[in-house]
TIVEXBA-768096 format. One line per 2 residues: number of its first residue (from 0); for each residue x, y, z of C-alpha. Coordinates in pm, 1 decimal, always signed. Layout:
N
NUM	X:Y:Z ~ ...
END
This chain:
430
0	-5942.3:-2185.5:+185.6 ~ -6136.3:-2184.5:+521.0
2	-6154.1:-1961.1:+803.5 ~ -5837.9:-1760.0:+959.5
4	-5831.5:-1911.5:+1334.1 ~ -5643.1:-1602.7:+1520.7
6	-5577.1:-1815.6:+1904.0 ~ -5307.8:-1596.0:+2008.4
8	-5228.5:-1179.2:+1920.5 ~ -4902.7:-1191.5:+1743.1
10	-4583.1:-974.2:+1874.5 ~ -4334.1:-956.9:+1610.7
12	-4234.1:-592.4:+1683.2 ~ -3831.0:-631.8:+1686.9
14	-3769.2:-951.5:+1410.0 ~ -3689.4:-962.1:+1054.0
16	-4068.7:-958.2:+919.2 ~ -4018.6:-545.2:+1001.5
18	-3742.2:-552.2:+709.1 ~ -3938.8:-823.2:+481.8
20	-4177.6:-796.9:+181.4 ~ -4415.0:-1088.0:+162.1
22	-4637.1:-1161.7:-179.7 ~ -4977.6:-1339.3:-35.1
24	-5180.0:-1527.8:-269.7 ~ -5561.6:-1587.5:-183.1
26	-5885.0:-1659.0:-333.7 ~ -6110.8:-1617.4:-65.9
28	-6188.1:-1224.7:-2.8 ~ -6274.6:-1230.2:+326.9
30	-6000.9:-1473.9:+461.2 ~ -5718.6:-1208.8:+189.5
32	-5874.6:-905.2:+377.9 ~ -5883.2:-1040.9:+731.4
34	-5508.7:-1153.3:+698.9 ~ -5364.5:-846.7:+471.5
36	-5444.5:-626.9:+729.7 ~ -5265.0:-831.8:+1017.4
38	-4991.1:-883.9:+773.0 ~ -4945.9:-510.2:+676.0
40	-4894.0:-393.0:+1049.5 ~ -4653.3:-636.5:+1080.1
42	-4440.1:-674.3:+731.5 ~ -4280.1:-405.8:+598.5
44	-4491.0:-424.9:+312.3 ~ -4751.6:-689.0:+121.5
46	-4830.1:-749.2:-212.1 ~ -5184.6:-924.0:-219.0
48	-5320.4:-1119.5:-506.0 ~ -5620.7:-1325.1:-585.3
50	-5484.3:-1595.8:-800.7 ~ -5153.1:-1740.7:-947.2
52	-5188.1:-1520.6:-1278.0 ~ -5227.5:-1227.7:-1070.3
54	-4950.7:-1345.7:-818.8 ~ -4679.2:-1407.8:-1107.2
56	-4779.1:-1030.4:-1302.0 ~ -4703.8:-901.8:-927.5
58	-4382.8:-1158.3:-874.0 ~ -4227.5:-1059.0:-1240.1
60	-4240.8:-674.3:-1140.9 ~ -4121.2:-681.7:-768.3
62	-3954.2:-968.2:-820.5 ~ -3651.6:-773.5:-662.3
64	-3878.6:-606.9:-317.5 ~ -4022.1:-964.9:-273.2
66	-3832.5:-1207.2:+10.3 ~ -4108.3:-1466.3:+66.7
68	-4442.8:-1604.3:-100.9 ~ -4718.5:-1749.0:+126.8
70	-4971.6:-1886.9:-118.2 ~ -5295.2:-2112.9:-133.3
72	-5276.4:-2393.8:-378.5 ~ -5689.3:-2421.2:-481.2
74	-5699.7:-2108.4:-684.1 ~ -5927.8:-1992.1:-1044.4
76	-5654.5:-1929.0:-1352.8 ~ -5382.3:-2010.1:-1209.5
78	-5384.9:-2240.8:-947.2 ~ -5049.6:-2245.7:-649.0
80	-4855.2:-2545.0:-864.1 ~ -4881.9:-2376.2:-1193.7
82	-4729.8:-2005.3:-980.9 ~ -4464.3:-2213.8:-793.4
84	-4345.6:-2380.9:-1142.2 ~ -4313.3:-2009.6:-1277.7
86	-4200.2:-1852.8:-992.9 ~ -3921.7:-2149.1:-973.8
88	-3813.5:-2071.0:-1347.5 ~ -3684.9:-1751.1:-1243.0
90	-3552.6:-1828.4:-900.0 ~ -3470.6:-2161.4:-714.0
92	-3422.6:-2041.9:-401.2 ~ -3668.6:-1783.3:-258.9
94	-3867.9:-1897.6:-8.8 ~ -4234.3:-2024.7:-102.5
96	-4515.5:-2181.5:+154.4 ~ -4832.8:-2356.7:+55.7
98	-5124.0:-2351.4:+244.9 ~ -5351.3:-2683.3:+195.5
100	-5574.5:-2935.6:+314.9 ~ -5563.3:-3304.5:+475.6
102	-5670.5:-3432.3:+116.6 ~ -5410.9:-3246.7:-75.0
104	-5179.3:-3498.8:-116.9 ~ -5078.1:-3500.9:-448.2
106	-5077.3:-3099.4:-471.3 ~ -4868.5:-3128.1:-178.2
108	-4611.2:-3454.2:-368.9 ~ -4613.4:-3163.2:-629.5
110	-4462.5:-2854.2:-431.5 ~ -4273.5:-3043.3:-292.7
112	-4066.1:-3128.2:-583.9 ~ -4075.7:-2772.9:-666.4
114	-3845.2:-2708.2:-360.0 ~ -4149.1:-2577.5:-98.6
116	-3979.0:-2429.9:+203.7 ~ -4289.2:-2517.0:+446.7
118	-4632.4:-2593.0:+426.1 ~ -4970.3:-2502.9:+667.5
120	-5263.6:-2698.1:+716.8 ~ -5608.4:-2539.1:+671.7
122	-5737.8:-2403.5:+897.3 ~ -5444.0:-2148.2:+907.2
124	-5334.4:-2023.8:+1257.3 ~ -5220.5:-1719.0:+1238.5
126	-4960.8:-1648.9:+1488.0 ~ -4859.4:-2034.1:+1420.0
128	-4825.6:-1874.4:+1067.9 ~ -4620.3:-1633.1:+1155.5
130	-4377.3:-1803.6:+1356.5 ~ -4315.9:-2038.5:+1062.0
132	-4234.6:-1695.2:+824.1 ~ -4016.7:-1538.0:+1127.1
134	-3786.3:-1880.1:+1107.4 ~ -3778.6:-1903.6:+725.8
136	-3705.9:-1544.3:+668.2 ~ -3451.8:-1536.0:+954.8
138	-3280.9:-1874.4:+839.5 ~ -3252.5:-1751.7:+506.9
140	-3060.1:-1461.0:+619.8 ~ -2852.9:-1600.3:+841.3
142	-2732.4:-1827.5:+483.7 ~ -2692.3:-1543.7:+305.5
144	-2494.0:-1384.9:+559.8 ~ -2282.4:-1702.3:+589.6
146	-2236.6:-1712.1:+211.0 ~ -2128.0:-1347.1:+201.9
148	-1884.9:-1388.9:+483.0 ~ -1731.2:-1697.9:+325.9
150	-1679.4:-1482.4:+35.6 ~ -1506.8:-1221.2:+218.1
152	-1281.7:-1496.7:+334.8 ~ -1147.9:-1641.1:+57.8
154	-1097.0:-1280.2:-91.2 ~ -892.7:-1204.6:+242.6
156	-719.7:-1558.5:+204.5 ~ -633.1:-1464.2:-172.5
158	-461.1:-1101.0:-35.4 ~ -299.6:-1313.8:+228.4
160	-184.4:-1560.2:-18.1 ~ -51.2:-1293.1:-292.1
162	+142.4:-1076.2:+14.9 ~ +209.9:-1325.5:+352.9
164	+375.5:-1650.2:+403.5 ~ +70.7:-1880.8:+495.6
166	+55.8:-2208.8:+621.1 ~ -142.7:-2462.0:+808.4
168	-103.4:-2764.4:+1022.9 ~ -260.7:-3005.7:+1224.7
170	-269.8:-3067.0:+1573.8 ~ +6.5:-3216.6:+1584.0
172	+191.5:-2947.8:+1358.9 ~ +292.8:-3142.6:+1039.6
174	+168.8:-2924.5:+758.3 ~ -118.4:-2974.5:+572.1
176	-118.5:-2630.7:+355.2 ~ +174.2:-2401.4:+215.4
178	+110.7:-2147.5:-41.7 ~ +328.7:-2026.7:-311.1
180	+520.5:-1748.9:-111.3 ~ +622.3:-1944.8:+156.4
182	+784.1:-2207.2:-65.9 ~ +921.1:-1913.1:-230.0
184	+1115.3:-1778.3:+50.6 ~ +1164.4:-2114.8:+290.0
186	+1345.3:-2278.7:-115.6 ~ +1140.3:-2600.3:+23.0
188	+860.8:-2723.4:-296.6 ~ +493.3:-2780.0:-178.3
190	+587.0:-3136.9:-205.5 ~ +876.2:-3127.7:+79.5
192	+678.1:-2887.0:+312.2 ~ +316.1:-3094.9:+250.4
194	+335.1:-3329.8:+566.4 ~ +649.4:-3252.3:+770.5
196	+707.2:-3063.0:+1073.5 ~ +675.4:-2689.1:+1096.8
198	+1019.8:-2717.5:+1294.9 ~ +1150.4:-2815.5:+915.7
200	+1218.6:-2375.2:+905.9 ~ +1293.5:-2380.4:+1274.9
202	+1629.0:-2146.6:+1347.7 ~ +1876.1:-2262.4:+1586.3
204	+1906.0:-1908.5:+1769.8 ~ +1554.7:-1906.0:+1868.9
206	+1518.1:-2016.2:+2152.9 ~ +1264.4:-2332.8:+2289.2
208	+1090.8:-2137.4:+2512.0 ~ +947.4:-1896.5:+2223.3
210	+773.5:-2219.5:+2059.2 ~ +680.9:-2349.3:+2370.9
212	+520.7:-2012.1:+2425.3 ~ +331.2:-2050.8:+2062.3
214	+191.3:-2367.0:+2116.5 ~ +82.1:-2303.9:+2472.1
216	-83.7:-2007.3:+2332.6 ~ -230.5:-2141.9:+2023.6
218	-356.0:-2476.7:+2200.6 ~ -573.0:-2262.3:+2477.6
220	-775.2:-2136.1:+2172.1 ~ -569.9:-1811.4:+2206.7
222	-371.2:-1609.5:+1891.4 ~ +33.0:-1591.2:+1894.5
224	+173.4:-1279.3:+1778.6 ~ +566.1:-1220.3:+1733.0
226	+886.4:-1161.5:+1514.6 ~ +1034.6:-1495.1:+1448.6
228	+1359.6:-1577.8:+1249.1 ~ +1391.4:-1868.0:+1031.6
230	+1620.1:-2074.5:+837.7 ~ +1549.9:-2209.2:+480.8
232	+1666.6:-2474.9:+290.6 ~ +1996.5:-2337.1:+164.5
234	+2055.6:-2214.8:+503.4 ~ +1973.6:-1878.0:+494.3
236	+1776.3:-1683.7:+751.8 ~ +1473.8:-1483.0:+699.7
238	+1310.7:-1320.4:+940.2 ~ +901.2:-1296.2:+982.6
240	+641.0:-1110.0:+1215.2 ~ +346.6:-1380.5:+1232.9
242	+37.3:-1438.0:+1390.0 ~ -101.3:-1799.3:+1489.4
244	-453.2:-1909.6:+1563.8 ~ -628.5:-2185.9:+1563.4
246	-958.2:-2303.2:+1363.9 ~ -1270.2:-2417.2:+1563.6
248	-1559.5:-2644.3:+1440.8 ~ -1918.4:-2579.5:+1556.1
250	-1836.8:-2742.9:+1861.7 ~ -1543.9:-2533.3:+1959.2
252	-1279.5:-2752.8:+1908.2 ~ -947.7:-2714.4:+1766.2
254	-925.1:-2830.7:+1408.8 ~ -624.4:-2719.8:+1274.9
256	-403.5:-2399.9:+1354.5 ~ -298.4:-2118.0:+1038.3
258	-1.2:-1963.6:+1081.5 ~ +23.0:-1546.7:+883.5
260	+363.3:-1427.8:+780.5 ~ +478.7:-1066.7:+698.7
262	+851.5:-1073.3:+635.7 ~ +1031.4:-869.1:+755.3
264	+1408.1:-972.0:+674.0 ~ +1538.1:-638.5:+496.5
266	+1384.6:-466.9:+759.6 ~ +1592.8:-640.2:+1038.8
268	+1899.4:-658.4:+836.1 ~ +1913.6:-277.4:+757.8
270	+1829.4:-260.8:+1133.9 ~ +2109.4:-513.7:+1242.2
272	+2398.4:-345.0:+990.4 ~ +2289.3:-7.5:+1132.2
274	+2329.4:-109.4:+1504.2 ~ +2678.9:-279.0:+1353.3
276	+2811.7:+71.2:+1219.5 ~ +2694.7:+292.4:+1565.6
278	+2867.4:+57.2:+1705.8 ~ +3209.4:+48.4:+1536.4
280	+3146.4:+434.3:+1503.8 ~ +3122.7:+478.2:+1880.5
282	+3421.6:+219.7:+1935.7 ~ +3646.5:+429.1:+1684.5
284	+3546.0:+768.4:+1825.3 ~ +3639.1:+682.1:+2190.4
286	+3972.9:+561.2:+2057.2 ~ +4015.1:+834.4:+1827.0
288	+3962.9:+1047.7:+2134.4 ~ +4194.6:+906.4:+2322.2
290	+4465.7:+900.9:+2098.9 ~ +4449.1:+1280.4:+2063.0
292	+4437.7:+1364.5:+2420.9 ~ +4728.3:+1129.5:+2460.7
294	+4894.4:+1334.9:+2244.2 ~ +4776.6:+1645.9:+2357.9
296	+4898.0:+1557.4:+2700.4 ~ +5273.3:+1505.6:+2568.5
298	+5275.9:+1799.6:+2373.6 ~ +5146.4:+1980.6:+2647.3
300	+5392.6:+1847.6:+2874.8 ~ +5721.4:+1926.1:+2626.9
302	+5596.1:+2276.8:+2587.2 ~ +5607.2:+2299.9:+2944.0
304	+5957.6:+2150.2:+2975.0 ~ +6091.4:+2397.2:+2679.5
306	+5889.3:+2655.7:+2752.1 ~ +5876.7:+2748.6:+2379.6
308	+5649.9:+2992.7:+2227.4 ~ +5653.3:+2801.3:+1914.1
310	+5544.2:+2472.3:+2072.5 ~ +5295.6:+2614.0:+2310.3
312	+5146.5:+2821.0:+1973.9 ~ +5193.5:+2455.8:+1810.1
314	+4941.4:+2268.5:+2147.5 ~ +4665.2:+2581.5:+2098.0
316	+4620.7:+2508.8:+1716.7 ~ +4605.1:+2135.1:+1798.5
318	+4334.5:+2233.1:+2125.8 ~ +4135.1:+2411.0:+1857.9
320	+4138.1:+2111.8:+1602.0 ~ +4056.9:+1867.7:+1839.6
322	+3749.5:+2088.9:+1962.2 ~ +3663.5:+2109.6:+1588.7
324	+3718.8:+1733.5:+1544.1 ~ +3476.7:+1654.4:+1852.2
326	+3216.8:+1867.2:+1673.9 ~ +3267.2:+1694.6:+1363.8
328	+3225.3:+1386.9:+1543.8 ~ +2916.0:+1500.8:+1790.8
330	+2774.1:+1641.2:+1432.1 ~ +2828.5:+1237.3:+1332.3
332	+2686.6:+1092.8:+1648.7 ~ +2372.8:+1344.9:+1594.1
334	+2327.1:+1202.8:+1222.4 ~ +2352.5:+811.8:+1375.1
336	+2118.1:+883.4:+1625.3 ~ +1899.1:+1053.1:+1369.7
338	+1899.6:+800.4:+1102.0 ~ +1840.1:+534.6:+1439.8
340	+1565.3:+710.7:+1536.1 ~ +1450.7:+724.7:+1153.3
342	+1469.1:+342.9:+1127.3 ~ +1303.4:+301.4:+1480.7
344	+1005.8:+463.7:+1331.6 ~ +948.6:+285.5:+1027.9
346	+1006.2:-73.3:+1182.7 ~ +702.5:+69.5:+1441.3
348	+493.3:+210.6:+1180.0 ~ +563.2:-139.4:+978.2
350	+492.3:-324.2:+1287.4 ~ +137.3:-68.6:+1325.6
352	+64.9:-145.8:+966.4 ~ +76.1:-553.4:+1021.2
354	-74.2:-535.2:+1346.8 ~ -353.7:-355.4:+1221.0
356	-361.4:-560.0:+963.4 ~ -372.3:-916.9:+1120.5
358	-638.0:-792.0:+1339.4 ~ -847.5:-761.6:+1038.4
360	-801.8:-1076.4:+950.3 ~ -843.8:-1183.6:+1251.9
362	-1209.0:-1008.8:+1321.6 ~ -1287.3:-1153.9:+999.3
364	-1210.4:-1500.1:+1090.1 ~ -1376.6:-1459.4:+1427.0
366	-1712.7:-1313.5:+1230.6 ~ -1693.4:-1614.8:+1006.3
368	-1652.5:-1915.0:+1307.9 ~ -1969.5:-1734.6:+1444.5
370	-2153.5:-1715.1:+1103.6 ~ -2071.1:-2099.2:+1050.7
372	-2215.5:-2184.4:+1411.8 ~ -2525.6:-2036.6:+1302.1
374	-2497.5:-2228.8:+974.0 ~ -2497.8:-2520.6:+1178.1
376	-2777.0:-2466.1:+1376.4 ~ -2989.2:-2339.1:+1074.1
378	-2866.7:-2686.7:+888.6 ~ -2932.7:-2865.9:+1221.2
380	-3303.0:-2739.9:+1250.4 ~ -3316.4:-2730.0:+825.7
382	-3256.0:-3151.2:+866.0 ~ -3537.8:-3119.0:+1204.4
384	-3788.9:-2948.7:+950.3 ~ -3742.6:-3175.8:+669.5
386	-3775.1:-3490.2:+898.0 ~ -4107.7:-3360.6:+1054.5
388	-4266.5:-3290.3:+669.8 ~ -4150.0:-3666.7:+596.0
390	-4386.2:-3716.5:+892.5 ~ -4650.8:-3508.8:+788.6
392	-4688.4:-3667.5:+454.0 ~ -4696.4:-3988.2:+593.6
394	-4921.0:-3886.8:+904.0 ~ -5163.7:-3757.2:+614.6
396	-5111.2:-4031.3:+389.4 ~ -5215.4:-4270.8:+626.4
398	-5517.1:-4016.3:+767.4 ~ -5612.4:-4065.5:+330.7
400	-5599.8:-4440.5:+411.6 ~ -5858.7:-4419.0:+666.2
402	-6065.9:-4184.9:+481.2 ~ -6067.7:-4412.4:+190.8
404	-6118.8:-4698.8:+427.0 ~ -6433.4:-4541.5:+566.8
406	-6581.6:-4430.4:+231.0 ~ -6533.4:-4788.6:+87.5
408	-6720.5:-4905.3:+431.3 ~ -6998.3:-4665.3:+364.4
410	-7031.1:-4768.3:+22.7 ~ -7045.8:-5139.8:+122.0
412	-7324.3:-4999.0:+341.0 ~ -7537.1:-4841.8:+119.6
414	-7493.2:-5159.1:-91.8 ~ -7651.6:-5384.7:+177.2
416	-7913.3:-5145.5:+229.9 ~ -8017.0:-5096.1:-97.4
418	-8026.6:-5488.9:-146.8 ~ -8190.9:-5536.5:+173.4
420	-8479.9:-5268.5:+65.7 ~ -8502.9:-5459.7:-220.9
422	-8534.1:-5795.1:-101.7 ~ -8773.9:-5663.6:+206.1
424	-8884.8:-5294.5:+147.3 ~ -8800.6:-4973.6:+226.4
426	-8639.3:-4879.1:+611.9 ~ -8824.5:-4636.5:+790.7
428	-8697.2:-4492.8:+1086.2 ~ -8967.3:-4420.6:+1376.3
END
């Protein structure tokens, strides 16, 4: 393999090599030693082998510890090709860097077609090394993370699609995406809500402001939340709480805006009838009151005109059903104001429950924006790294080219010497 060249002391006390296991593959037992014990204070643990056989028994029984393979490709039994090819039977995708020479070239055509993530030149610089591992490791991470996140998502977007009205539009608000419930409720089909204005549920009663409000909101990158009321196509109204927000690219701009709906419409209909009945129950009591102390008042005044023991024993009974009739109807006010205070509570605790639960979504969507940003970049550098091996291989294809040039020159050297000791004798050099 060559020597180790160690030009800098590596510091890789707080990145991911702490929480990685690495499988190195080496023939040469000096260079193995020298580097497993820089690679053990550093990795959370190494697997060591001397040649591919060796590296594959180790592979196929930590196959499940292991996160990245750093191998040579000159090696007895098995050589790094031959381990690659076996390793890449089982799994496609974990990371795997070669470590080779200038004259390599066709090893090198080979892992590469066997998906190498990166490759070092001999002699191998350690801390160069390293570095190289740090960015793999950490790349491949931040994928999986991405991957898992996107996952999440689209098991949040299925809840959201079995329980909410969802919907989203461009930036111009003509919808580009209704699911099933929202056709459900709004009677429009997919194909009448697919490309017309969200103002096609708009109510009349709401006023302008409120959507000005929304898309003054929603357009500074910021989330709407609110109780709306809509109409749908038979002219119904339903009412909704939502929350709005808009989707960002990599760059931070606005690519579309999703609108969440919880409705709410037998909520705010038991809420409206109930405000409806205290109402007419208040409106009846007062008059129901009055009535009776009307007529209190001019039974009152005859028994005081006929001063009759009858009719004044006649005006006490009715004082004393009166008094019971305004604790009947205190007893009634108490039960309104109960059940109002009863409904008051559950709209809240509905209103706690949605909150709470939009604001999952919502953390979730803004963990996901910031896990595709660092897709981006990883893709962005991923494209970098693959340009600067297209390079290499032809930076070292053309370094073979002079090589071969020079050895042909030689050749056609020793030729004319040889024929030129013929023709004259042999050179000696004084």
């Amino acid at each position: 393999m060559g020597t180790l060249n160690q030009t800098e002391k590596p510091d890789f006390k707080n990145s991911i090599l702490k929480e990685s296991t690495l499988l190195y593959l080496e023939d040469d037992e000096i260079i193995r030693k020298e580097t497993q014990s820089i690679f053990e204070k550093i990795f959370k643990k190494v697997y060591v082998g001397e040649d591919g056989q060796i590296g594959l028994d180790i592979y196929n029984s930590k196959k499940n510890e292991i996160n990245i393979i750093l191998t040579d490709i000159n090696m007895p039994n098995m050589d790094g090709i031959r381990f690659m090819a076996e390793v890449r039977k089982q799994d496609f995708e974990i990371p795997v860097l070669v470590v080779t020479a200038f004259n390599d070239i066709s090893q090198l055509v080979k892992a590469i077609k066997l998906k190498v993530t990166d490759y070092i030149v001999k002699p191998m610089q350690l801390n160069t090394t390293l570095k190289i591992l740090d960015r793999i490791l950490q790349d491949n991470f931040n994928q999986k993370l991405v991957s898992k996140q996107q996952n999440e998502l689209h098991i949040y977007k299925e809840i959201l699609d079995l329980e909410n009205l969802v919907s989203e539009t461009d930036l111009k608000g003509f919808i580009t995406y209704a699911n099933d419930i929202f056709c459900e409720v709004s009677g429009y089909t997919k194909e009448e809500l697919i490309g017309a204005n969200h103002n096609i549920v708009r109510h009349p009663d709401i006023s302008p402001k409120i959507y000005e409000e929304v898309w003054n909101t929603i357009q500074n990158k910021g989330t709407w939340r609110g109780k709306l009321k809509n109409r749908a196509k038979d002219g119904s109204d339903y009412y909704v709480r939502s929350t709005i927000f808009p989707i960002l690219d990599s760059d931070g701009n606005i690519e579309k805006y999703v609108a969440s709906r919880f409705l709410i419409t037998e909520q705010e209909e038991e809420k409206h009838k109930l405000k409806k009945y205290i109402l007419q129950q208040k409106s009846n009591q007062v008059k129901y009151e009055k009535n009776l102390q009307d007529k209190f008042d001019d039974t009152l005044q005859i028994a005081k005109l006929q001063k009759d023991e009858q009719v004044a024993k006649f005006v006490h009974d009715l004082n004393e059903q009166i008094k019971l009739l305004r604790t009947k109807h205190s007893d009634d006010k108490g039960r309104i104001l109960s059940l109002e205070k009863k409904l008051k509570d559950a709209t809240e605790k509905i209103d706690e429950l949605q909150i709470g639960y939009q604001g999952r979504i919502e953390k979730l969507h803004n963990t996901a924006k910031v896990a595709v940003e660092e897709y981006t970049k990883f893709k962005k550098r991923n494209i970098v790294m693959s340009d600067k091996l297209l390079k290499s291989q032809e930076a070292i294809m053309t370094l073979q080219g002079y090589i071969d040039e020079y050895r042909n020159k030689i050749k056609d050297l020793d030729d004319l010497i040889e024929a030129y000791e013929k023709q004259f004798g042999r050179i000696t050099v004084r």
